[in-house]
C-alpha positions in Angstrom: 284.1 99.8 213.0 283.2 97.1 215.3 283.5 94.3 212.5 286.8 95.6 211.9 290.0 93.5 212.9 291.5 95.6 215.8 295.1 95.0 214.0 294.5 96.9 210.8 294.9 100.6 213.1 296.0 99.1 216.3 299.1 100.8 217.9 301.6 98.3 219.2 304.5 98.8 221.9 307.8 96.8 220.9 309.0 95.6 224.5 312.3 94.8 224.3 312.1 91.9 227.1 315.5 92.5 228.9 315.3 96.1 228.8 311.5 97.5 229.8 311.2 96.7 233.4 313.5 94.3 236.0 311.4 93.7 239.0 314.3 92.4 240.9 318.4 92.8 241.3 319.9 91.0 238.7 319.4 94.4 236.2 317.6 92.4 233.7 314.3 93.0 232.5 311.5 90.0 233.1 308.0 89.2 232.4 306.8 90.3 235.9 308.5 93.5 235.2 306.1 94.0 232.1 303.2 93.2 233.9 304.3 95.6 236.8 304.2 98.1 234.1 300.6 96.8 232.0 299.0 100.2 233.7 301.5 102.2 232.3 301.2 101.1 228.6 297.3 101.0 229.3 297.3 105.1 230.3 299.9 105.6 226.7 297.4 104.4 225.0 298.7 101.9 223.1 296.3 98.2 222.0 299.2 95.8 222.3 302.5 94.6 223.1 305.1 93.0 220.8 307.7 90.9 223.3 310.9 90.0 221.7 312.0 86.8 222.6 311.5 85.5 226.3 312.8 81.9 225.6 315.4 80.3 227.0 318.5 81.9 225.1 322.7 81.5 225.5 322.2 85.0 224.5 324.5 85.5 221.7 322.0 87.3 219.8 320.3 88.8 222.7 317.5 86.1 223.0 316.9 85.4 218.7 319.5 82.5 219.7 316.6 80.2 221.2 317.0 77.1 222.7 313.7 76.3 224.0 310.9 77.4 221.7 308.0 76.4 223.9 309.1 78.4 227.6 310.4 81.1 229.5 314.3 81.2 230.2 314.1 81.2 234.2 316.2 84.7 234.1 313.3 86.4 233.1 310.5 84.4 234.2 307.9 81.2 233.7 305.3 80.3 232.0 303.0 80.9 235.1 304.6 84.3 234.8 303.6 84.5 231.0 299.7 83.0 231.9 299.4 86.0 234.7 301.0 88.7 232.1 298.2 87.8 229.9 295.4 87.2 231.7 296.0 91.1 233.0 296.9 92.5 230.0 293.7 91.5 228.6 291.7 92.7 231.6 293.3 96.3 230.7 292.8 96.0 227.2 296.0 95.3 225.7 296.3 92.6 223.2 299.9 90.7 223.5 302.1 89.6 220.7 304.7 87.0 221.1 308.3 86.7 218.8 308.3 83.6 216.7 312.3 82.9 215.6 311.7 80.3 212.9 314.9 81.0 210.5 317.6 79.5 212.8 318.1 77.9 216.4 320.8 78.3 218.6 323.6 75.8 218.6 322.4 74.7 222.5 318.7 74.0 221.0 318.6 70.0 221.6 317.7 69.7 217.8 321.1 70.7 216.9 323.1 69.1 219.6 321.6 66.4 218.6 322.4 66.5 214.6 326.3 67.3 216.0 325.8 63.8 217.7 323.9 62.4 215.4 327.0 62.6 212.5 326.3 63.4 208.6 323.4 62.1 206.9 321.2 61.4 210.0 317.6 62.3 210.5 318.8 64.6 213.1 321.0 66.5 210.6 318.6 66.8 208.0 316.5 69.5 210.2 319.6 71.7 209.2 321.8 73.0 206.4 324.3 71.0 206.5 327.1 70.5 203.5 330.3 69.2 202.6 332.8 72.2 201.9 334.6 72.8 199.0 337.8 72.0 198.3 340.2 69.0 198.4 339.7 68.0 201.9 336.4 70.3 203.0 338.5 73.1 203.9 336.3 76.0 202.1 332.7 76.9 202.8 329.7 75.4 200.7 329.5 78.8 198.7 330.2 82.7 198.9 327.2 83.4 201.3 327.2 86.5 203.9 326.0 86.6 207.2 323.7 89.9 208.4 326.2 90.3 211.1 329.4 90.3 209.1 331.6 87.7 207.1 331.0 84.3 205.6 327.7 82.8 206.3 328.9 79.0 207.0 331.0 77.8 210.5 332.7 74.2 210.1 331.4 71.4 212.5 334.0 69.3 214.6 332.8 66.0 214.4 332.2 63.9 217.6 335.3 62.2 216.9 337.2 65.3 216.4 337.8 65.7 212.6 336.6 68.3 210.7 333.7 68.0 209.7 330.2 69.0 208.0 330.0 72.6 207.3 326.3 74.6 209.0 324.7 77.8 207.4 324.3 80.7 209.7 322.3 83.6 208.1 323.0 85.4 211.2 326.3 84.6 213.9 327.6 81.3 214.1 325.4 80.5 217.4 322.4 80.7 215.4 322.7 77.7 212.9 319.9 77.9 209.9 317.0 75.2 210.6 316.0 73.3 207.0 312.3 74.9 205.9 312.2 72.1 203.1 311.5 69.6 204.9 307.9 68.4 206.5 309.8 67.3 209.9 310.6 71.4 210.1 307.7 72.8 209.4 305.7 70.0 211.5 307.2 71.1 214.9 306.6 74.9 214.0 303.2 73.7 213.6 302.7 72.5 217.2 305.2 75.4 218.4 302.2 78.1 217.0 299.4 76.0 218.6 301.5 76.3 222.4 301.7 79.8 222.8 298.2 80.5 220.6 296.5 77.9 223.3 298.0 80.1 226.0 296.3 83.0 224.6 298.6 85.1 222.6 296.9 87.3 220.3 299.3 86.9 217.8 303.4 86.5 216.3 305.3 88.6 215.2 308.0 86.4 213.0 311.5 87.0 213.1 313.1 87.6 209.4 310.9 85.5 207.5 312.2 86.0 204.2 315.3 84.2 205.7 313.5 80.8 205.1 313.1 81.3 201.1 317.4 80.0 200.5 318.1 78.0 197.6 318.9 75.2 198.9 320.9 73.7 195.7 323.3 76.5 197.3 324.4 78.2 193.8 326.9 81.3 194.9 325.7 85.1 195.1 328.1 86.6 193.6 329.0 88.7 196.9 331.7 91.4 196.5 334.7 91.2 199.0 334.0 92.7 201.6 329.9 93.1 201.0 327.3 94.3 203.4 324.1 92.4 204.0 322.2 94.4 202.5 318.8 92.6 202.0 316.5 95.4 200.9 318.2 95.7 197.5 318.6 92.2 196.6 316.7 90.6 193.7 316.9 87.0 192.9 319.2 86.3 195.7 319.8 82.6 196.4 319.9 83.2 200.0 317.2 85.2 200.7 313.4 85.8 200.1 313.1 82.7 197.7 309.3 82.3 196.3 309.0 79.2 198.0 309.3 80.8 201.6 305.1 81.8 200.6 304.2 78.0 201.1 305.6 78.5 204.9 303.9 81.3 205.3 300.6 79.7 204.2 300.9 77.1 206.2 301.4 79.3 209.3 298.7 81.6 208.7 296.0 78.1 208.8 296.9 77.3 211.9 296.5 81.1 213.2 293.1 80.8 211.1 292.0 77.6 213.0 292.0 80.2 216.7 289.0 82.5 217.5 289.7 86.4 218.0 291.3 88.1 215.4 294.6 86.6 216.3 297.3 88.3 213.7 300.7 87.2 212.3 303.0 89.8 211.4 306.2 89.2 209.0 309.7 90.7 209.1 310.4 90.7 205.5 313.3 93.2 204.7 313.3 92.8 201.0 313.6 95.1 197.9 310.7 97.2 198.0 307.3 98.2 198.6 306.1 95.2 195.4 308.3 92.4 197.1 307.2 93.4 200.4 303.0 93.0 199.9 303.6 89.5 198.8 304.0 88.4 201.9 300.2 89.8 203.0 298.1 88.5 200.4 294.9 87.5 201.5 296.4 83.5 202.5 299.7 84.7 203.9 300.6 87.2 206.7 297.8 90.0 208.2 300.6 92.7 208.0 304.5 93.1 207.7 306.7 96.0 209.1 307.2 98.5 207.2 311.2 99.3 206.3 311.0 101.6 203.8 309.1 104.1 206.0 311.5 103.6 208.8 314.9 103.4 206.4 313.5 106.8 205.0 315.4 110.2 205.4 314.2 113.4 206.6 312.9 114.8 203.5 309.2 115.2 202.2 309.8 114.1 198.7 311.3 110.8 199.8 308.8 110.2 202.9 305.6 111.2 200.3 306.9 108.5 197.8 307.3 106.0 200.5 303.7 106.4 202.0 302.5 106.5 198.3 304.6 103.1 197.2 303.5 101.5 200.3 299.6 102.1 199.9 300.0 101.2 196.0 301.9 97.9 197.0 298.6 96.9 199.6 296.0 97.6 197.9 295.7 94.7 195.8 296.4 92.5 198.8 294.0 94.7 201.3 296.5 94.5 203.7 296.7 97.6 205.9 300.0 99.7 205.8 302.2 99.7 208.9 304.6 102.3 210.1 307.4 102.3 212.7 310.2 104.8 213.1 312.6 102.6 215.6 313.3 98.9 216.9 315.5 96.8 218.5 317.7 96.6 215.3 317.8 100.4 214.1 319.6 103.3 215.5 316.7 105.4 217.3 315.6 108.1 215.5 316.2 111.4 217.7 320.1 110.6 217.1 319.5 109.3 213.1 317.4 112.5 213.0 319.8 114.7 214.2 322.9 113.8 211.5 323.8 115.1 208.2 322.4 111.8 207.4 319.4 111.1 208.7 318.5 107.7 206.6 319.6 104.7 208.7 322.3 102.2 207.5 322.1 98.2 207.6 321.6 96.2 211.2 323.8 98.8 213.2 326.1 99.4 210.5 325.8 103.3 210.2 328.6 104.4 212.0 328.7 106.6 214.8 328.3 110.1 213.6 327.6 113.2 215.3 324.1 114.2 216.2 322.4 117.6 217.0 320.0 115.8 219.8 317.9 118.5 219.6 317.2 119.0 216.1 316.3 115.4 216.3 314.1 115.1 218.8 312.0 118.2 216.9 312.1 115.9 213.8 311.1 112.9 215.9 308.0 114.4 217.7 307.2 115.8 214.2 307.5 112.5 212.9 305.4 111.0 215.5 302.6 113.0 214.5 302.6 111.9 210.9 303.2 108.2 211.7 300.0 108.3 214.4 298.2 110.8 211.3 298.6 107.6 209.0 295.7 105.6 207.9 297.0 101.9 209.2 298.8 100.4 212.6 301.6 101.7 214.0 304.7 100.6 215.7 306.4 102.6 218.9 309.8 101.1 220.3 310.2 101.3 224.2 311.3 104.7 225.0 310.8 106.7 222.0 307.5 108.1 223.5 310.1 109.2 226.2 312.6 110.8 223.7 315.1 108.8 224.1 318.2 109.2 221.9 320.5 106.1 221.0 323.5 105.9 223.5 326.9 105.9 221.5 329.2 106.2 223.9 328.8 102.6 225.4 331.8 101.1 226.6 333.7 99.1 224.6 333.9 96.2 227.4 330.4 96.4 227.6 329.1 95.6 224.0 327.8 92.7 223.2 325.9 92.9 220.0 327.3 90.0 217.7 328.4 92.4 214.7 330.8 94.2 217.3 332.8 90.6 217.4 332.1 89.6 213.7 333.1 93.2 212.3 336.4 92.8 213.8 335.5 95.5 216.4 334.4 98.2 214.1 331.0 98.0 214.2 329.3 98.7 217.5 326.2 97.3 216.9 322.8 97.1 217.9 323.4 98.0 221.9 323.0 101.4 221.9 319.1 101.2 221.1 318.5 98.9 223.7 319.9 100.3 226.7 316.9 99.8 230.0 314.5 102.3 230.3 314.8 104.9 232.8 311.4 104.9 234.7 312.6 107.6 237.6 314.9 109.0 240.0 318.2 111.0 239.0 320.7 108.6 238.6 321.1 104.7 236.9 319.0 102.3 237.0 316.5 104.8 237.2 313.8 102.8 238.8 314.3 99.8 236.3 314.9 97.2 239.5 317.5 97.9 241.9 320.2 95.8 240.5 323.1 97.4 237.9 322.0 97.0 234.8 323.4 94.7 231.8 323.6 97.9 229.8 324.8 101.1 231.3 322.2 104.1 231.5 323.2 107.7 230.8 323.6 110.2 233.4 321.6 112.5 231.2 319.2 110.3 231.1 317.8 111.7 234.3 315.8 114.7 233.1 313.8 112.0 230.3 312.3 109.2 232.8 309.2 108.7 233.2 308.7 110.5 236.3 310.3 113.7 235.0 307.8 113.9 232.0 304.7 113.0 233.8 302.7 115.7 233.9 304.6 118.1 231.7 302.7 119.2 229.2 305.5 120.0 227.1 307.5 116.9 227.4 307.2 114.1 224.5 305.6 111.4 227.1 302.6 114.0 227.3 302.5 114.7 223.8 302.4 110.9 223.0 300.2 110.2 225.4 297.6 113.0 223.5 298.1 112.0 220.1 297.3 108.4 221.2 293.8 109.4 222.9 292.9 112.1 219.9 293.9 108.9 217.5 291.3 106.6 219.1 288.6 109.6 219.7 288.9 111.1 216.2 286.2 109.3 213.9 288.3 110.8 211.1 290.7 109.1 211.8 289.0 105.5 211.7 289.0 104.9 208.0 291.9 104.1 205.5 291.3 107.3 203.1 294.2 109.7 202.7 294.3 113.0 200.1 297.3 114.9 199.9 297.2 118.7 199.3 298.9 120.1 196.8 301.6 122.4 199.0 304.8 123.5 199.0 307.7 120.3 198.0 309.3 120.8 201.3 305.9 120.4 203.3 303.7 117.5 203.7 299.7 118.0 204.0 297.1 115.6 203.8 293.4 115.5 205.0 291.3 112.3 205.8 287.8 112.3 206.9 285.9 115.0 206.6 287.6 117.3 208.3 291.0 116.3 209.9 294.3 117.7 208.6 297.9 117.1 209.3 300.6 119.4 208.4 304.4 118.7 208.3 307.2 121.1 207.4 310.1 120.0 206.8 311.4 123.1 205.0 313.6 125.9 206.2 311.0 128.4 206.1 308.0 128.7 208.4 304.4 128.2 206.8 301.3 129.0 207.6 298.7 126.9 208.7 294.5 127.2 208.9 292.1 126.0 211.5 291.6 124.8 214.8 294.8 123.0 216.3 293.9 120.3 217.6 297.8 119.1 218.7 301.4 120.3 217.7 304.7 118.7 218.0 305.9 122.0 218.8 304.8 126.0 219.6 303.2 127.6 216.7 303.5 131.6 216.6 300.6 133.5 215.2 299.4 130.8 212.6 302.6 129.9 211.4 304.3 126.5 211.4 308.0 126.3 212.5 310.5 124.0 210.4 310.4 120.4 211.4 306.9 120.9 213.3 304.0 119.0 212.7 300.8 120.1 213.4 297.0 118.5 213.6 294.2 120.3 212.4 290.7 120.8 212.2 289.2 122.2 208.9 
């Protein structure tokens, strides 16, 4: 498979940047924190990083606020910092993807300072949506838009004189003003903003909500309920989202990656409705892959998880696209606590509530779930910490979130904080080895039997049990090919074989089952040839 791009079955580590690894006092993560801990993701066994956004950043959407898009915010690092991270990461191996935040700016960027200045119908204004409102003097917004983070989707401008002025779009909070994809200035600085980090030697992007771009920008309403959620994957002909035109950007971004040697990859964030919608955005001229968020919305339940890896394969085949999966990210509840409710699908960007969770019924259904994500023909995604088990923290305090939707939601939502709480690398109390400074998010005391430390070297712990499934993934030639053949089993269990002779199992009944052949790994103990409920076991034939 050595003509084969290393991106259609690579495993890729989400880092989220201010959060992995602080290498000094301030209790923020920072590039030389990541490449402190290169040897670590090297011996998981992962092929490459994914780092969410180190630019310079206000930090009102934890770093997807940028106002720099070609260098390092100085809290976390420098671009020397960024040339060394590289340069080791590919002596060990790992390929390194970069976060590319094209939808929207933050209101510090110099471009939109700049259009404030500039007043309406300037040059500088024309890189954003910018409208009159509505009504007899401007008062109401442009239209009925939503914003992903809660309420209307427009923030009036004070003009440099002090009137009211202009009103801006804001997909996202009000600090994140939407940048104009229409025109040719737009997507002309993108262009050169692509060749800067690709000329540095990233092996890819991983773009930020791309489907964001597509608005109608004659700004018809959307018909939004009071009240609505922003709920992306089930819209259809929205005028705000996942337009057809938002294609011609992507084109245009995949011939500049095509102009660089070495397989470098782009990888979209398109949460749109369905498995059809999403595989438009990797035909053969567009994107190499998108995430998968059907597979990680998905419930606990074979039917629905069989119909979402059937859909997704259905969708990609005509584009030849490889699949993705993922399980967890930077915007989703983790999975051991969404595992562990009555509910076990996840809601919208944070909005899920706060119900109770049976930890430990989750973290069975998460290890199992591991198993059949790694079992998958395709890439894979893992989010920092879930190869440690980490559940999402839901007890934050309330003077310590800072997750826009808390603020926007009128303090009903909590957010997206508790999923992004540092990493505990060792010792028995906070930070756990992540610097020596307190961190910007508080850690857990529980936290202390899960670091890194504590499961290195157990054979039982879920560290170990990732680290093995990683190693048998790259070692099994079965596993090197895209072919996948369900047995026909029991509803409640999932069974497939690829290759010629590898098998996983999956039970997510009630019921033990039994299982044949050698085991090569389990997400759990097996007793005498039976598999336990929410188990997942690898076989040989």
């Amino acid at each position: 498979m050595s003509d084969t791009p290393w991106w259609r079955r690579a495993v890729v580590y989400e880092v989220y940047v201010r959060s992995f690894a602080d290498s000094g006092e301030d209790g923020l993560g920072d590039v030389p924190g990541i490449r402190s801990r290169l040897p670590y993701l090297a011996d998981l066994g992962v092929d490459a990083l994914w780092i969410t956004p180190w630019y310079p950043s206000p930090l009102a959407d934890g770093g997807y606020d940028v106002a720099e898009y070609c260098d390092v915010d100085p809290r976390l690092g420098s671009l020397a910092d960024v040339d060394a991270l590289l340069t080791d990461a590919h002596a060990a191996g790992l390929r390194v993807l970069v976060d590319l935040v094209p939808s929207h700016t933050s209101v510090e960027h110099p471009w939109f300072t700049a259009a404030v200045r500039a007043g309406p119908g300037s040059p500088e204004r024309a890189l954003y949506v910018l409208r009159e409102g509505r009504g007899a003097d401007g008062e109401l917004p442009p239209n009925d838009w939503i914003s992903a983070f809660g309420g209307p989707a427009w923030t009036r401008l004070v003009e440099p004189d002090g009137r009211p002025g202009q009103w801006y779009l804001h997909t996202f909070a009000p600090e994140q003003p939407d940048l104009d994809w229409s025109t040719e200035e737009v997507r002309s600085r993108f262009d050169e903003v692509l060749r800067f980090w690709l000329d540095r030697g990233v092996d890819g992007l991983r773009v930020d909500a791309v489907p964001a771009i597509g608005k109608d920008l004659t700004l018809p309403d959307a018909g939004h309920a009071p009240g609505a959620l922003f709920e992306s994957s089930s819209w259809v002909d929205s005028p705000q989202w996942d337009g057809d035109w938002v294609h011609d950007v992507v084109r245009r971004w995949r011939a500049v990656v095509d102009e660089y040697p070495g397989d470098r990859v782009l990888v979209s964030e398109a949460v749109v409705a369905g498995p059809e919608r999403t595989s438009r955005y990797v035909r053969p001229d567009e994107m190499h892959t998108t995430f998968n968020f059907d597979h990680l919305h998905c419930p606990w339940d074979a039917v629905a998880l069989r119909e979402v890896v059937d859909a997704t394969r259905v969708a990609l085949d005509p584009t030849g696209a490889p699949a993705t999966w993922v399980l967890s990210n930077h915007d989703e509840t983790r999975h051991v606590t969404r595992y562990g409710r009555e509910e076990t699908g996840v809601g919208v960007m944070g909005f899920d509530g706060n119900a109770p969770s049976d930890l430990v019924l989750g973290l069975r259904r998460a290890r199992a779930a591991a198993l059949l994500m790694f079992a998958l023909p395709g890439s894979a995604y893992v989010y920092q910490g879930e190869e440690l088990g980490l559940p999402e923290v839901t007890d934050l305090p309330e003077d310590v979130l800072q997750d826009p939707t808390w603020v926007r939601s009128g303090h009903t939502v909590r957010g997206r904080d508790g999923c992004r709480v540092p990493l505990p690398w060792s010792g028995d109390a906070p930070p756990y080895g992540n610097g020596s400074g307190e961190p910007w998010l508080p850690q857990p005391a529980s936290w202390a039997g899960l670091t890194v430390a504590a499961q290195d070297g157990d054979p039982a712990s879920t560290l170990t049990l990732y680290r093995t499934a990683l190693a048998l993934r790259r070692s099994l030639a079965d596993l090197v090919g895209e072919d996948l053949a369900w047995d026909d089993t029991d509803p409640q269990v999932l069974s497939f074989r690829r290759g010629s002779g590898f098998r996983c199992v999956v039970n997510l009944g009630a019921d033990p089952v039994p299982v044949d052949g050698e085991v090569l790994l389990a997400s759990g103990p097996l007793a005498a040839g039976q598999l336990p409920p929410d188990t997942a076991v690898w076989v040989r034939a």
